[in-house]
C-alpha positions in Angstrom: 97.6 126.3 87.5 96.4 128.2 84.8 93.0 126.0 85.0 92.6 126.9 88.6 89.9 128.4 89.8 90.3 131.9 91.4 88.9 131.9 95.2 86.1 134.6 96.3 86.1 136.6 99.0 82.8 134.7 100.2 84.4 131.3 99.6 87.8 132.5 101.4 85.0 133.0 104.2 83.4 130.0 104.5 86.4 127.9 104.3 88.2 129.6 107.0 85.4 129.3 109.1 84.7 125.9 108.6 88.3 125.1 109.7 88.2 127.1 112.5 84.7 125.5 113.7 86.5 122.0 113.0 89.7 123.4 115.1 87.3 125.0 117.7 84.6 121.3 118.2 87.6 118.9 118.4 90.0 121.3 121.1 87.0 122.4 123.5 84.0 119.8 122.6 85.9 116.4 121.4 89.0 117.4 123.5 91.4 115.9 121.1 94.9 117.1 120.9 95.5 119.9 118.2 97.6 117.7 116.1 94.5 115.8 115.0 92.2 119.2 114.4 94.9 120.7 111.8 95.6 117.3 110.1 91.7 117.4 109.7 91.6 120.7 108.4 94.8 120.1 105.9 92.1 117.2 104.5 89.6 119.6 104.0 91.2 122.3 102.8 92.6 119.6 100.1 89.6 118.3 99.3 88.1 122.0 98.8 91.6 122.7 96.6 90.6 119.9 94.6 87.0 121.1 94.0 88.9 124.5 92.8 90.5 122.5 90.0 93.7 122.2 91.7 95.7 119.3 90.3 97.0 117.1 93.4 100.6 118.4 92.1 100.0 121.8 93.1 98.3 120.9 96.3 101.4 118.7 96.8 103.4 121.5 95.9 101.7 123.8 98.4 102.3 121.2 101.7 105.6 120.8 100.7 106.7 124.5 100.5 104.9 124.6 103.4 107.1 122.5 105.4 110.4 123.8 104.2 109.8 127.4 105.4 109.7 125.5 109.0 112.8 123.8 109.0 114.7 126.8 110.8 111.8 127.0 113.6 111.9 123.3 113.9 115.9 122.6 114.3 115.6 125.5 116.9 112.8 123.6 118.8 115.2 120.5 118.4 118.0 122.4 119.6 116.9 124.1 122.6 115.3 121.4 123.9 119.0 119.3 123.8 120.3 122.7 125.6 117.9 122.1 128.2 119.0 118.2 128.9 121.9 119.4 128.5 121.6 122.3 131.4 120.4 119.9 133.3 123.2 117.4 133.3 125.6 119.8 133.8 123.7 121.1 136.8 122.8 124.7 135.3 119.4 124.9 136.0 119.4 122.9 139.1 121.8 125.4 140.5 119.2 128.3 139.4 116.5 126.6 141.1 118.6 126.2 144.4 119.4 129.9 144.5 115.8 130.8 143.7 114.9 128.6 146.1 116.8 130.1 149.1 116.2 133.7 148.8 112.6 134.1 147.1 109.4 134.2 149.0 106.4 132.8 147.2 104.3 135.3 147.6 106.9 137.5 145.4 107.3 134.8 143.3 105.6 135.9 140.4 106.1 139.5 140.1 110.2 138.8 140.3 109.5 136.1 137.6 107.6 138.0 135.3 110.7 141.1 135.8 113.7 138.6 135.6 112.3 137.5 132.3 111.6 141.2 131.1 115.1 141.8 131.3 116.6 138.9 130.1 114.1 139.3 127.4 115.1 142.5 126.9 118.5 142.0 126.8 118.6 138.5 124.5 115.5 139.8 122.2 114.4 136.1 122.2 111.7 134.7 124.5 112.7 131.1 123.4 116.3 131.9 124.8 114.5 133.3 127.9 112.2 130.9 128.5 114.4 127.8 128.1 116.8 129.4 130.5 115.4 131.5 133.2 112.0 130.6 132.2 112.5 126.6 133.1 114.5 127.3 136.7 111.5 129.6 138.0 109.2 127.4 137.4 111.1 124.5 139.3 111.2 127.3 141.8 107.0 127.5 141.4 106.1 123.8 141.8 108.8 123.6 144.9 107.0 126.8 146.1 103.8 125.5 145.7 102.8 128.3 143.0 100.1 127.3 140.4 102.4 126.2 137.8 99.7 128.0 135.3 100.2 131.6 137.1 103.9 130.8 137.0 104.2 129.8 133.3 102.0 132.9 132.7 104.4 135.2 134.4 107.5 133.7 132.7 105.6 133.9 128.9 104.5 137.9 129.9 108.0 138.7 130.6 109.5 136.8 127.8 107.2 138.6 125.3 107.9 141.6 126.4 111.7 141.5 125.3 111.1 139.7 121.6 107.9 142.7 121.4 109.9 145.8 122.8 113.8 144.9 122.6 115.6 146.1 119.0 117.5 142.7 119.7 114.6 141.0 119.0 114.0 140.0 115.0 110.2 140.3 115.3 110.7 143.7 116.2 113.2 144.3 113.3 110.9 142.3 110.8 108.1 144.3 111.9 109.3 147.7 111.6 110.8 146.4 108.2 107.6 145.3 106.8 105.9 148.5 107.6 108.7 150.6 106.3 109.0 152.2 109.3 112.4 153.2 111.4 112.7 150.7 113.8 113.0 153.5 117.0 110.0 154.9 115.7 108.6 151.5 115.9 109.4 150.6 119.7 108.7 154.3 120.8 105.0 154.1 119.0 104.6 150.3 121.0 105.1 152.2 124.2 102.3 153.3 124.2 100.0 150.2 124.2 102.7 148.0 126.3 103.1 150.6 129.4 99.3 150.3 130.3 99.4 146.6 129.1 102.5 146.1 130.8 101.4 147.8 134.2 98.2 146.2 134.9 99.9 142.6 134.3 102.8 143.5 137.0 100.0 144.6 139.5 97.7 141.2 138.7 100.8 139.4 139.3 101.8 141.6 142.3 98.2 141.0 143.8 97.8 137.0 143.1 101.4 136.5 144.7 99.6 138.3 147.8 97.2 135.5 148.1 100.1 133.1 148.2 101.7 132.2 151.5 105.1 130.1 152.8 103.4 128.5 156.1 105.0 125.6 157.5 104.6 122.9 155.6 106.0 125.0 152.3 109.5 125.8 154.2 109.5 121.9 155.2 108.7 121.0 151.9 111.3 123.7 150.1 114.1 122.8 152.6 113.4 118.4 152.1 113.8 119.4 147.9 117.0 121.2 148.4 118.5 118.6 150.6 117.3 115.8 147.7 118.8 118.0 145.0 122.0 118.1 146.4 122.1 114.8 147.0 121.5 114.2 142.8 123.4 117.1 141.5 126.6 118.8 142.4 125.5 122.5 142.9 128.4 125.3 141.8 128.3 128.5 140.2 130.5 127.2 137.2 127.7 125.7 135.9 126.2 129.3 134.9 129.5 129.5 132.4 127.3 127.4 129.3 124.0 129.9 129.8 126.5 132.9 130.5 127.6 132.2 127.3 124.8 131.8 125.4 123.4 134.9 126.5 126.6 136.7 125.5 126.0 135.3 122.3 122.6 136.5 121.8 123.3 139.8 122.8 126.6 139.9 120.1 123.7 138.8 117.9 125.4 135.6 117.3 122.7 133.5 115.3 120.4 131.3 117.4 121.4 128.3 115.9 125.3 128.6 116.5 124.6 130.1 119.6 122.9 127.1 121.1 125.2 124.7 119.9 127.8 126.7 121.9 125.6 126.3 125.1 125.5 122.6 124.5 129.0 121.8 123.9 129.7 124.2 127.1 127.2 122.2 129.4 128.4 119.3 128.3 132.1 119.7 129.1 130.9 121.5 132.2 129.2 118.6 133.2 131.7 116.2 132.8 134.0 117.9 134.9 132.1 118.5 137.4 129.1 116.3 137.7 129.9 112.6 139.8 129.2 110.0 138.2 129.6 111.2 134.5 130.5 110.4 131.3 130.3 110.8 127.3 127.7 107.9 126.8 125.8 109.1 129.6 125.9 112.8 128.0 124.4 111.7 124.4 121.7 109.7 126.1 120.8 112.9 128.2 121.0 114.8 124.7 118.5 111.9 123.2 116.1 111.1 126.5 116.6 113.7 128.5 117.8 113.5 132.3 116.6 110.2 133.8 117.6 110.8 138.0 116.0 108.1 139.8 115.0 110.0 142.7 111.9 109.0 145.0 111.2 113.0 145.9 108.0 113.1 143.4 108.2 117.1 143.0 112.4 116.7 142.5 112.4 114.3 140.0 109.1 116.3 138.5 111.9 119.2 138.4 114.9 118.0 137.3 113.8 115.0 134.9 113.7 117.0 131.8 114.9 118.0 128.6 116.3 116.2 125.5 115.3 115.6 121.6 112.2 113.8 122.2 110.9 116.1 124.4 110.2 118.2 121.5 108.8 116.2 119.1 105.0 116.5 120.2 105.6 120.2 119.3 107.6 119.5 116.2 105.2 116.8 114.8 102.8 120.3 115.5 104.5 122.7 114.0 105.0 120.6 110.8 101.4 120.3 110.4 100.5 123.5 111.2 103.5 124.9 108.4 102.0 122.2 105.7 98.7 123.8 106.1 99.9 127.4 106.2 101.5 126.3 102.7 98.1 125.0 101.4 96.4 128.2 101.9 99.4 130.2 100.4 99.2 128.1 97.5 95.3 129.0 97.3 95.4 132.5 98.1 93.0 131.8 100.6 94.4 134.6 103.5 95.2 137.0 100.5 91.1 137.0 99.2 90.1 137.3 102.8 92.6 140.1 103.4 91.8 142.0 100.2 88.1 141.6 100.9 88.3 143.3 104.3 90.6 146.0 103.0 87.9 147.1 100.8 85.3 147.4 103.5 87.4 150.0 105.4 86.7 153.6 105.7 87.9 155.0 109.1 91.6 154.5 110.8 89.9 153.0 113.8 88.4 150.2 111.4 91.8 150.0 109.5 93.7 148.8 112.6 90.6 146.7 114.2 91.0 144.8 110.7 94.4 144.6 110.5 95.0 143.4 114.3 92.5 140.7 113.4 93.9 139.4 110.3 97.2 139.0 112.0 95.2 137.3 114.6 93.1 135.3 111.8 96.9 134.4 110.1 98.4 133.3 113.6 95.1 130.6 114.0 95.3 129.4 110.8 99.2 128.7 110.0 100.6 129.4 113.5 103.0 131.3 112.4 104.1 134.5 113.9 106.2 135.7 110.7 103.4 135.0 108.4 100.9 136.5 111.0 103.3 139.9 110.5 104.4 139.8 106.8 101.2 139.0 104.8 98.6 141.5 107.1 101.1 143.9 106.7 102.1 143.9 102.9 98.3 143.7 101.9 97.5 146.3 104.7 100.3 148.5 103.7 98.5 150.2 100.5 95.3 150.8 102.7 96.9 153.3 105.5 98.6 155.0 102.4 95.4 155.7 101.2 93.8 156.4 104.4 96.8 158.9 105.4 97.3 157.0 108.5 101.0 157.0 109.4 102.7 153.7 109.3 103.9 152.7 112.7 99.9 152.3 113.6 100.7 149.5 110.9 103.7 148.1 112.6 102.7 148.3 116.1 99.4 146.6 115.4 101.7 144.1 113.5 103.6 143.7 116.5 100.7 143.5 119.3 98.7 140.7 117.2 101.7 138.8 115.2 104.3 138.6 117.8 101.8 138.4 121.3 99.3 136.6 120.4 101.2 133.4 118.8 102.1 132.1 122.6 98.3 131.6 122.8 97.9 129.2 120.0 98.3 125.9 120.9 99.6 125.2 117.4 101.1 128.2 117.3 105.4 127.7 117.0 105.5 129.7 120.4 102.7 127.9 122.1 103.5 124.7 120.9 107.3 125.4 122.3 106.3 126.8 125.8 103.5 124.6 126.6 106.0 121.4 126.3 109.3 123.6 127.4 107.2 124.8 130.9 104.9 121.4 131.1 102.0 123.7 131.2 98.8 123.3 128.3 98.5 127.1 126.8 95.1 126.5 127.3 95.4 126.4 131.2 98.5 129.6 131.3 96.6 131.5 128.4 93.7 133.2 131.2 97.0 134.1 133.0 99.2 135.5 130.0 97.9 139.0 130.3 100.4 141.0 128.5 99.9 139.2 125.6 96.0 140.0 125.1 95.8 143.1 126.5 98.5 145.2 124.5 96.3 144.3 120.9 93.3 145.8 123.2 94.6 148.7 123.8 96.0 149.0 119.9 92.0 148.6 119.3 90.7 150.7 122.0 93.7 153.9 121.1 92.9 153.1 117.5 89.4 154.5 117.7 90.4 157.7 120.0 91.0 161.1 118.3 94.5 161.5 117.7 96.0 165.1 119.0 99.3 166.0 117.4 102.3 164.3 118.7 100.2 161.8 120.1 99.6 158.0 119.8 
């Protein structure tokens, strides 16, 4: 290592670039799947290590480390997506979506989607949790409903955000607050600020586009043929909510995730046995493997209830390694840390400070996908800089927040994306336009940012 050459700021540059143009040409010009985009950027970014006098060891080294600080993010993945076969064997979610389905009017759809998933969001501090509960059943309730399945998935990801942003159960919040040094009701109370306006104006896009939606005749006839073709498949009963009951309750005891949805598994699955026809142990571990596999004629039920399992997430896991084995290249080069320290010394003013350091969390998020990193490194090499500015601290935690945590979901690559793209069966490229708590909170970080500050506020 000690042979290694040192990057420069203007190198750091050029490279980071060049992956992004590679990411940018094969997503929206080659339309390849991100998968293949990253792999060729880890390529690159080895053959530029290489160029640095890095020894194939330490590159090596760097992919592998890489990889390892994944493993919790990728059993999760693994894990929830079992819960969600799991949920639907034991008829969990299909009793959700029946509920849903009776009582909600489409044109309301959205705004009681994007509110049921604040508060369980809220409550949990985890927009997996919320999403792979809640967040699947609604949007059943959307494609029965006829709802753009891209407004719906953006409603459900707005609301889910909002909880793991703004809820002290959430660990980004805690991590956040943590890496700034700042106390952690200091933290949410400073966020306010940016998420009321951002949270508002989503609530009344969401109110407005669910007034544009309508339940004419052909809707009802085609909500009331679905219910009839679920009951048929699935034995609908409010014992099924005992396995997501509990794994709520676990959540908010701040039981860890990974216990916790073991718990909901073993629940649904005794659930199901006892009360689902047909049944049995074998049949249970395939749904655990496959996923549900109803044969059902209805397209749009079978569309809804065919879901879940371990291979369902392994187009995001196969992701989410790649993107981790890069992020661990770059660590191993320094590469964010040049850029960051670069930028840091072009700073002179407190609107520039957090303008930089919402877009190096950003910068972090594309290039590792990564929410954690996209919180920890901007905010330790950021740190130093508002103590010599004199700009108080939870400026650095809630821009942490607004452009770590929020802007992950609209990664593709990202672990968030990658996880609600496949848990919703939407592209985040087609609920992204639609996610608009998510970009507008870091605008209005920016926009209050470069305001004058009376005392006592912002």
């Amino acid at each position: 290592m000690s042979q290694s050459k040192s990057l420069s700021f203007t190198g750091s540059v050029i490279l980071f670039l060049s992956m992004i143009g590679i990411i940018f040409i094969s997503l929206f010009y080659l339309k390849t799947e991100p998968h293949l985009p990253l792999m060729l950027c880890l390529v690159f970014l080895s053959g530029a290590a290489i160029l640095y006098k890095y020894s194939w060891k330490e590159i090596e080294d760097g992919i592998v480390k890489g990889i390892q600080s994944g493993v919790q993010p990728i059993i999760i993945l693994a894990l929830i997506g079992i819960l969600i076969g799991a949920w639907m064997f034991s008829g969990t979610i299909p009793t959700v979506m029946m509920a849903a389905l009776s009582i909600i009017d489409p044109a309301y759809l959205l705004i009681l989607t994007l509110l049921c998933c604040t508060i369980i969001s809220s409550l949990v501090g985890s927009s997996f949790t919320t999403v792979s509960t809640v967040g699947v059943a609604l949007m059943g309730v959307a494609i029965a409903a006829g709802v753009p399945v891209e407004w719906a998935a953006g409603a459900v990801i707005c609301g889910a955000c909002f909880g793991d942003k703004m809820s002290p159960m959430s660990d980004t919040t805690n991590f956040a607050s943590g890496v700034a040094e700042v106390n952690i009701f200091t933290h949410i109370r400073h966020m306010a600020k940016t998420t009321i306006p951002a949270y508002a104006i989503t609530a009344a896009l969401f109110w407005y586009m669910g007034t544009t939606l309508s339940a004419d005749g052909a809707t009802l006839d085609n909500i009331k043929e679905i219910m009839t073709v679920m009951k048929e498949h699935v034995t609908i009963s409010p014992w099924t909510l005992i396995s997501p009951l509990i794994v709520i309750g676990l959540a908010i005891s701040r039981v860890p995730v990974i216990p916790a949805l073991a718990a909901g598994i073993a629940t649904a699955g005794i659930t199901g046995l006892l009360i689902q026809d047909g049944t049995n142990l074998s049949g249970f571990l395939a749904v655990l493997q496959n996923g549900t596999a109803f044969d059902i004629q209805q397209e749009t039920v079978q569309q809804m209830l065919n879901r879940g399992g371990l291979q369902s997430m392994m187009w995001s896991i196969s992701l989410i390694m790649i993107a981790f084995a890069l992020g661990g290249l770059m660590d191993k080069m320094q590469l964010i840390q040049t850029l960051l320290n670069g930028l840091i010394e072009r700073i002179k003013v407190k609107g520039q400070l957090i303008l930089a350091t919402i877009s190096s969390s950003i910068g972090v998020n594309l290039v590792t996908g990564e929410q954690y990193l996209s919180i920890l490194i901007p905010g330790q090499s950021f740190k130093p800089a508002y103590e010599k500015l004199n700009v108080e601290k939870k400026y650095l935690s809630r821009s942490l927040e607004d452009a770590g945590t929020l802007i992950n979901p609209l990664i593709p690559w990202g672990v968030s994306g990658a996880f609600f793209a496949q848990t919703l069966g939407v592209d985040v490229i087609a609920y992204l336009p639609f996610a608009f708590f998510l970009y507008l909170s870091p605008l209005f970080s920016v926009l209050f940012g470069f305001l004058p500050v009376r005392k006592h506020t912002l």
